[in-house]
C-alpha positions in Angstrom: 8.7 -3.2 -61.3 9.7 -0.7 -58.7 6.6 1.5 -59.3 4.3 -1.4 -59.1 6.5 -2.3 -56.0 5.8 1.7 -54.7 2.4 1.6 -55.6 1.9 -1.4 -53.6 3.5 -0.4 -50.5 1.7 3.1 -50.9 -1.8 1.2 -50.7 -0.8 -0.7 -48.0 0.2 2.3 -46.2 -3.4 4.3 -47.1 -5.2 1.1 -46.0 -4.0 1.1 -42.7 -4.6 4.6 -42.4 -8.2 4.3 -43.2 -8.5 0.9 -41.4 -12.2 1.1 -39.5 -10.9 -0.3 -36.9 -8.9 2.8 -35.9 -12.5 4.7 -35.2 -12.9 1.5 -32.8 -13.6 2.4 -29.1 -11.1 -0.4 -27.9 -8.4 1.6 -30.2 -9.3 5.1 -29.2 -9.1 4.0 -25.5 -5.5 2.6 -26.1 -4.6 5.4 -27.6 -5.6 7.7 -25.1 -4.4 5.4 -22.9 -1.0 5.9 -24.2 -1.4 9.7 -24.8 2.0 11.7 -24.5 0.2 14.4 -22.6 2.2 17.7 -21.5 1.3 20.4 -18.6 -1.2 22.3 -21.0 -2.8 19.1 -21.8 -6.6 18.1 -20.3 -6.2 15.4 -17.3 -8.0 12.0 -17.9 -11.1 12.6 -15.8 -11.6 16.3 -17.1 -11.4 14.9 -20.4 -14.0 12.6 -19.2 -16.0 15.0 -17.9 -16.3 17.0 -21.0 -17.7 14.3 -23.1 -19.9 13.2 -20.6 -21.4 17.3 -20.5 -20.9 17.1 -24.4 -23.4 13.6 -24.4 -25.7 14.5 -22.0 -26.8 18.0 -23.4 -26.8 16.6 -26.5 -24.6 19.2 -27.9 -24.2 19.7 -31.7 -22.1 22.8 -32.2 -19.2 23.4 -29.8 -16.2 25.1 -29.4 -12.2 24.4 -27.8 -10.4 27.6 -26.7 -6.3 26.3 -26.7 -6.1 22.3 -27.8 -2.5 22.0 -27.0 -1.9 18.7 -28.2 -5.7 17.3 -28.8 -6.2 15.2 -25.7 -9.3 17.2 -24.8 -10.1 17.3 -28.6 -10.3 14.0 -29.2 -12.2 13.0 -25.5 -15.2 16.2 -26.9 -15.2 14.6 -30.6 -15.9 11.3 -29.3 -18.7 12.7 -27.5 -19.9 15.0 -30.5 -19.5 12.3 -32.6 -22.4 10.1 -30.6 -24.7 13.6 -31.1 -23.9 13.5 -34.2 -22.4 17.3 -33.7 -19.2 18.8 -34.6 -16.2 20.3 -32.5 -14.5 23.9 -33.6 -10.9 23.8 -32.0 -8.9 27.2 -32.0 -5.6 26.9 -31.3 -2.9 30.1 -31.3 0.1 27.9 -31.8 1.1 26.3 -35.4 2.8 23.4 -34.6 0.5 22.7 -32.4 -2.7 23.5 -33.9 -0.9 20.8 -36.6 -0.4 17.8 -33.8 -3.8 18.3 -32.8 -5.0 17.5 -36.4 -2.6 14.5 -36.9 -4.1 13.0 -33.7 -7.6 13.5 -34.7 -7.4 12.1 -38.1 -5.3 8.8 -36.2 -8.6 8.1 -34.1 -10.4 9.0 -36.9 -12.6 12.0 -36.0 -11.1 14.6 -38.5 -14.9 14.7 -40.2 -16.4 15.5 -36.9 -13.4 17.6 -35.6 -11.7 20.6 -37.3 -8.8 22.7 -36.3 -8.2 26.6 -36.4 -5.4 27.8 -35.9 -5.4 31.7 -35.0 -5.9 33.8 -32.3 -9.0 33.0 -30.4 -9.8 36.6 -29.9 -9.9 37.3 -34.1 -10.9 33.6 -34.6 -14.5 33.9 -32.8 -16.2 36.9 -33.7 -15.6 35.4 -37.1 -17.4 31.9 -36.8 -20.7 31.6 -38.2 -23.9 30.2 -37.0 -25.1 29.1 -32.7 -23.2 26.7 -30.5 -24.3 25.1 -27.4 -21.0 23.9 -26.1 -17.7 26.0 -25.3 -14.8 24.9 -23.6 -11.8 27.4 -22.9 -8.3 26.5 -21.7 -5.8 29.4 -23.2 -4.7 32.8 -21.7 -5.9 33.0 -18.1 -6.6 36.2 -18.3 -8.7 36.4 -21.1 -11.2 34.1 -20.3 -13.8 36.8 -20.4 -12.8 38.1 -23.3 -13.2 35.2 -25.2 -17.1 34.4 -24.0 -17.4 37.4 -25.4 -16.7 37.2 -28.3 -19.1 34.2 -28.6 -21.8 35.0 -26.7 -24.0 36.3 -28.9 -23.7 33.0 -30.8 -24.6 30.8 -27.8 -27.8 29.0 -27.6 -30.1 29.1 -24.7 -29.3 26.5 -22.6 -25.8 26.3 -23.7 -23.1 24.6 -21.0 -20.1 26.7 -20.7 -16.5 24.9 -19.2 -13.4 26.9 -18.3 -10.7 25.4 -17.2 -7.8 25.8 -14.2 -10.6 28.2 -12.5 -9.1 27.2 -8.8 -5.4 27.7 -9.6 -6.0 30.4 -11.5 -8.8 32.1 -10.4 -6.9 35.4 -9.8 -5.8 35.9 -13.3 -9.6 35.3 -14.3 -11.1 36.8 -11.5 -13.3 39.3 -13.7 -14.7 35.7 -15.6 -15.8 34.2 -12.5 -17.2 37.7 -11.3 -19.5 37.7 -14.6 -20.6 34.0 -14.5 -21.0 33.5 -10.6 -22.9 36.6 -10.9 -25.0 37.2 -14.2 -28.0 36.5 -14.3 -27.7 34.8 -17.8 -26.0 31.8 -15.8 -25.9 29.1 -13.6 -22.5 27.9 -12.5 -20.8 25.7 -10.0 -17.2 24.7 -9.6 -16.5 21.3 -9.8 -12.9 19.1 -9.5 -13.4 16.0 -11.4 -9.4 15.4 -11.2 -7.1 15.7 -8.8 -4.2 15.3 -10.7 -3.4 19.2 -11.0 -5.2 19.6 -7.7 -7.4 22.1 -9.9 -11.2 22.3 -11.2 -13.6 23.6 -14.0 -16.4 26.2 -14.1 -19.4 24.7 -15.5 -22.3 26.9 -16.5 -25.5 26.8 -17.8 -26.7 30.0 -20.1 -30.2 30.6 -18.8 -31.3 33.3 -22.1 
């Protein structure tokens, strides 16, 4: 009786879990509505932005650079979801590399979204195959270390977001030397939030 009793709750427990209407949009806008975010996490309308930039490329391949908690994650997969894509996250940080993958699975995106965790800098080189989306928000000062050890696998045409470039654009001064400058780019500055009075660098890889 009290394994049938177990084996009962336990399948009520699974069907919840895998209840469709957790991939819902009206559920994944509550719960990023109700999103515990911290000071390393993506604001609302950057989040927002990314997707849109992730939708209107059409994007199938992308990467995250530092997914803290899976805010941005989660914003990016919905959009790679729509383009029928995939999202690479790389996150240093064990515990948190594991949150991020317990909120994607909660909205439902862990098919469309997978977690690395691992230095970006060892991580990258490693990947296989193109991508025409990268988003990186980790170390300041290795921003231009970590295009580069991607760049070779990015696509013409490729859209290219860093994060915190205004607040921070000492630490990565070299990155917005290289893309403000290459040829191999096209990039403007834009602040789609003003909650960390801060902004993005957006760029487009011309070759």
């Amino acid at each position: 009786m009290r394994r049938a009793l177990f084996s009962l709750v336990f399948a009520s427990l699974f069907a919840v879990a895998a209840d469709p209407a957790n991939n819902s949009a009206e559920f994944r806008k509550e719960f990023l509505d109700k999103f515990q975010r911290t000071g390393l996490s993506t604001t609302p309308g950057d989040a927002m932005m990314l997707r849109i930039l992730i939708e209107a490329r059409g994007a199938k391949r992308g990467i995250e650079v530092g997914a803290a908690s899976g805010y941005g994650a989660i914003n990016m997969g919905i959009g790679f979801e729509r383009t029928g894509g995939r999202l690479t996250s790389v996150e240093i940080d064990p515990r948190r590399a594991e949150v991020t993958r317990q909120n994607l699975a909660k909205v439902g995106l862990e098919e469309t979204c997978s977690v690395v965790t691992g230095d970006a800098l060892k991580v990258l080189p490693a990947l296989e195959g193109e991508f025409d989306f990268i988003f990186i928000d980790a170390a300041k000062p290795d921003y231009l270390k970590y295009l580069k050890a991607v760049e070779a696998k990015l696509r013409k045409g490729s859209v290219v977001v860093a994060d915190n470039v205004i607040v921070s654009a000492r630490a990565m001064a070299d990155y917005l030397e290289y893309v403000q400058n290459s040829p191999d780019y096209e990039t403007v500055i834009i602040r789609s939030s003003m909650e960390k009075n801060d902004g993005m660098a957006v760029s487009y890889k011309l070759k």
